[in-house]
N, C-alpha and C positions, 0 to 999 in steps of 0.2 A: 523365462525369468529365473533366475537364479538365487533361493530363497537364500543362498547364505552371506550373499553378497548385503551390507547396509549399506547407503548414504549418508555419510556422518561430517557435518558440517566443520571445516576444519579453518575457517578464514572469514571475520565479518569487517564490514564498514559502512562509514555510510559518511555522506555530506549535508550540512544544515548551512544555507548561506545567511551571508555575515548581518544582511539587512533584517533586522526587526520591525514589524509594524505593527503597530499596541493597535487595539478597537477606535480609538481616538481619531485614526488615520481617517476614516470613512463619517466622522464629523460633517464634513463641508458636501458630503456627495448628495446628490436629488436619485432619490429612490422612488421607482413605480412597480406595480404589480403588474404582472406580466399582459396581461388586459389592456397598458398603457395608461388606467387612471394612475396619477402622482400618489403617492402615500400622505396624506396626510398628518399622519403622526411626524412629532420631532425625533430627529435623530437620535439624540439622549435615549429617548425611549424606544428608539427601534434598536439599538444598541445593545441595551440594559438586556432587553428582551432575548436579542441573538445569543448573547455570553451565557445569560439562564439557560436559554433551551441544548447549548452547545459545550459550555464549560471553555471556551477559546477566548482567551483574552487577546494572545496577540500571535502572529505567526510570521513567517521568514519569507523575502522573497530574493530573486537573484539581483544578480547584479547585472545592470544592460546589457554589458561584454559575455555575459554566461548563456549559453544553450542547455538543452537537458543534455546533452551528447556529452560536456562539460561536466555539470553535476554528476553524471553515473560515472563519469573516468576519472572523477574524484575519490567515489566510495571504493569504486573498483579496487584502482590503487590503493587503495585503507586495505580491503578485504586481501589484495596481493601479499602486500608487508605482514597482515598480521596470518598468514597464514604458511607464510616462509619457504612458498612453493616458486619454483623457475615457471614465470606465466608461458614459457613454452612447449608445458606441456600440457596445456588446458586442453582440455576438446573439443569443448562447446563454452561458446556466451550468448548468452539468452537475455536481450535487452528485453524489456520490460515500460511499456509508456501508451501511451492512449493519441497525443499531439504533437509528436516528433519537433523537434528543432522548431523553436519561434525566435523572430525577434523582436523587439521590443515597438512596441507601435502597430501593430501587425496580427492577425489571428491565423494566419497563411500558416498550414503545415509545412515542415521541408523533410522529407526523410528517405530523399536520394542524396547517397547513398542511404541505407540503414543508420539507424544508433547504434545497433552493434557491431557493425563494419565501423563507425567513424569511432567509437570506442577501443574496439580491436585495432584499429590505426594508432590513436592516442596513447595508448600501450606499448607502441613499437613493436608485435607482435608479429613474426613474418613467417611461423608455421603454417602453412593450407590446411595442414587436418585440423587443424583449430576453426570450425567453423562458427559464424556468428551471423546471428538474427534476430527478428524484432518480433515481440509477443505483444500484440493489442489486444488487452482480455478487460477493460475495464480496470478499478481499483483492483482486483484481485490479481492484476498479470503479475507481479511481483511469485505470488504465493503459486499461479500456476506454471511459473515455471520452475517452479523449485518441485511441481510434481512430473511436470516432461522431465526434467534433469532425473529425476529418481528413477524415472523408466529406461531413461538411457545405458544408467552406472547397471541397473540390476540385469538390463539385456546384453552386459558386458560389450555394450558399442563404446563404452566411455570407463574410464576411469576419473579425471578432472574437470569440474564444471563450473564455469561460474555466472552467477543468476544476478542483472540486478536490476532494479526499480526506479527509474529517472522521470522526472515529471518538472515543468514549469509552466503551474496552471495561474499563474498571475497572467501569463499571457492571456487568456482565455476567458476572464472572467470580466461579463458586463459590470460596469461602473454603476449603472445603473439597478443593479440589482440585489436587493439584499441578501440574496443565497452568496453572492459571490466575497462575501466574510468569512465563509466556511475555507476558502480554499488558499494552499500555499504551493512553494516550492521545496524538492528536497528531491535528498538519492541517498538508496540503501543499497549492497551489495552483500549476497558469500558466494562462498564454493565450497562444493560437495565435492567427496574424498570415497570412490567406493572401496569399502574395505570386508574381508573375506573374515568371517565369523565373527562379526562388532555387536558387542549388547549393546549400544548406541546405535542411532540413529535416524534414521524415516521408519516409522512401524506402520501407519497406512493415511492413507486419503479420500476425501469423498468430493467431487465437483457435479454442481447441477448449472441449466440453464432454462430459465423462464422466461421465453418470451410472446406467449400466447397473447394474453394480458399488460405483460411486462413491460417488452423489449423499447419499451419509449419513456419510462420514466424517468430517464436520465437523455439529455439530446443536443442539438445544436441549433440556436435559431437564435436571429437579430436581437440588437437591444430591446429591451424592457419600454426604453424612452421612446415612442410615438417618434418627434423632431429630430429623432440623432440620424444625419444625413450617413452615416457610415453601412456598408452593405455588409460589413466583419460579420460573421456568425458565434455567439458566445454559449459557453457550456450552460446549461441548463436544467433545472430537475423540479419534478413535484417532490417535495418532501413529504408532505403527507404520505403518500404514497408508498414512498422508499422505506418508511419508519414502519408501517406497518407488515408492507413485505417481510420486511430483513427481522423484525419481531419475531413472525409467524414462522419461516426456512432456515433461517441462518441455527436458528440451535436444532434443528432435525438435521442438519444437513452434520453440522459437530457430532450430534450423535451418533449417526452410521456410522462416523472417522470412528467414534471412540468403540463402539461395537467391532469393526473391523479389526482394531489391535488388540482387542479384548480387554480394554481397561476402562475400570470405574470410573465414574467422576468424581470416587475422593481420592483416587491417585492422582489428578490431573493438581501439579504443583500450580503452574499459570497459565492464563489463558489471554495469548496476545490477539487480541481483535485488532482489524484496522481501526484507524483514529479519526471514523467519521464524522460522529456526534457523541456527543460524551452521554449525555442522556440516553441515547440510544444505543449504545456501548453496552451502558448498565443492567440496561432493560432488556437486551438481549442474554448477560451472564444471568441475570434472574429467572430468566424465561427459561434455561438452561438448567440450570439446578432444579427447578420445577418438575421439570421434564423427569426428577429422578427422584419425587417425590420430597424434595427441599425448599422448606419455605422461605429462610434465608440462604446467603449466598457465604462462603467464608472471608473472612477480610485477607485484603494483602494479593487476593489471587488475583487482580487485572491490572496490572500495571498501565499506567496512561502518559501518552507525552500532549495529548491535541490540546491542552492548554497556553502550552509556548510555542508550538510546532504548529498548529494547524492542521488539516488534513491535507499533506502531500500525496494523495491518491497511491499509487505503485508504491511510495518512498516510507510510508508510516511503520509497515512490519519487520521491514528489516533493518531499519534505522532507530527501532525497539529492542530489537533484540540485540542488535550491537552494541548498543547502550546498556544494555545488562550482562552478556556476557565480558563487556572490557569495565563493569564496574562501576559503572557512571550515572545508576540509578538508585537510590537511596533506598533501600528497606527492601531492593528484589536483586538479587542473585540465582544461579543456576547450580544444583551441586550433582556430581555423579550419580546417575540411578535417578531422577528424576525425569519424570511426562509432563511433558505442557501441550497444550494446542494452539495451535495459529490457524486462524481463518478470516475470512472475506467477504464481501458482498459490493456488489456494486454496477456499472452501467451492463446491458444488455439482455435482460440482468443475470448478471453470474454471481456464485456462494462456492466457497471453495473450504477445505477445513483441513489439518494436516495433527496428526500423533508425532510427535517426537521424542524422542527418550537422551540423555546424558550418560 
């Protein structure tokens, strides 16, 4: 590895599609616990409930005609334009997604070819050394490829790379189930720029994988609904579960990142979490400071979008930071010489956590 080479992010984007669906939308739905008895509370109040514990009023879904393949060769394109590079000379694209291509009606993956081959297609991209593949890492694949890419630039196999996070979990989610309120569609994209003595850039990272315990708190299995004659298989999670995990790892795992780059936690300007739960967002930056002796947390440092956004699984971190680095976030900006961290958690279970510097 070649310590003087950085990763420094030179091109972001991302796509939020055009459909809004406010809480209101899952009104008329029969909800059951996953056991198959019906809930009997009203929806009002299962509603009421979801928004408190999650902070998600309403979130975005595709449009029939859209694939995830679509959505990421949307941001892409964003990330291309704004980063003013000839995409022929990328080197790697590293899709990012958990469900490959659905269509509407359907839970059936499709992801022959890859999303990053159909992306790399959609590109018009005809360099061969431009390779392109698909990262299944759960909500974090976004963030863990942004740490393969780092490995790449710093082992001088790469110079240009661009990472992006495509998801449409509207396919995927039982009607029937009130977890699947939590989930949207979306795609984030950048590309990394290695550059030869840069005070910017990747300064270190830390990935774990739990799955002794684990590896099933997030899954795939039939409706909710006992009657529903469909054999589809819908994403699934103990949240309990997930909330306590990602409590207890997700800020030890931030911690080693910030120990590896040798920086405080009162250098860290933001720290962009995926947009799982917003409660659970908080209670992890809390747990976080704790860890460094702080009883409170400082304001302004977590930027959140999962109130209009939802959680786009892959599509949330980088579809944050785009939003703040082109401006588009009210009261959060990035200025020169600042650290923030990005990190993760989620199915398999993986925790991922990244140092940045400006």
């Amino acid at each position: 590895m070649n310590d003087n080479i950085k990763s420094v992010i030179i091109g972001t984007g991302h796509y939020a599609p055009i459909n809004i669906i406010p809480n209101d939308h899952f009104l008329e739905h029969s909800f059951y616990e996953k056991n198959g008895e019906a809930i009997v509370r009203g929806n009002t109040e299962i509603i009421s409930k979801f928004q408190d514990i999650t902070e998600i009023e309403e979130r975005r879904y595709a449009d029939p005609d859209q694939r995830a393949s679509d959505l990421g060769f949307l941001a892409a394109q964003n990330a291309i334009e704004s980063s003013g590079i000839d995409p022929e000379k990328l080197d790697y694209i590293i899709a990012a997604h958990n469900f490959g291509d659905i269509a509407p009606g359907s839970t059936r993956p499709d992801v022959l070819p890859t999303i990053g081959s159909r992306i790399k297609h959609k590109l018009g991209i005809k360099n061969p050394d431009c390779v392109a593949y698909d990262l299944p890492f759960g909500c974090p694949g976004w963030l863990q490829g942004m740490i393969q890419a780092d490995y790449f630039i710093r082992s001088g196999d790469a110079k240009y790379i661009l990472i992006i996070g495509t998801e449409t979990l509207s396919r995927v989610i039982d009607p029937h189930d009130r977890d699947s309120m939590i989930f949207a569609d979306g795609a984030g994209a950048t590309i990394l720029e290695g550059k030869q003595n840069s005070a910017a850039g990747i300064l270190a990272h830390k990935t774990q994988t739990h799955t002794h315990e684990e590896a099933y708190y997030l899954y795939s299995a039939r409706s909710s609904n006992p009657d529903a004659d469909s054999q589809e298989q819908f994403i699934k999670m103990d949240g309990r579960k997930i909330y306590e995990y990602a409590l207890k790892n997700v800020p030890l795992v931030i911690q080693q990142a910030l120990q590896k780059s040798d920086t405080d936690i009162t250098d860290v300007k933001k720290v962009l979490v995926h947009q799982a739960n917003g409660k659970m967002d908080e209670a992890i930056l809390k747990r976080l400071f704790k860890l460094y002796g702080y009883r409170d947390t400082p304001s302004n440092v977590m930027p959140m979008t999962i109130s209009t956004l939802g959680n786009s699984s892959v599509a949330t971190i980088p579809t944050l930071l785009d939003l703040i680095m082109k401006n588009r976030m009210q009261d959060h900006q990035f200025e020169s010489g600042d650290r923030i961290v990005l990190a993760s958690v989620g199915a398999g279970m993986n925790i991922n956590a990244m140092v940045y510097q400006f």
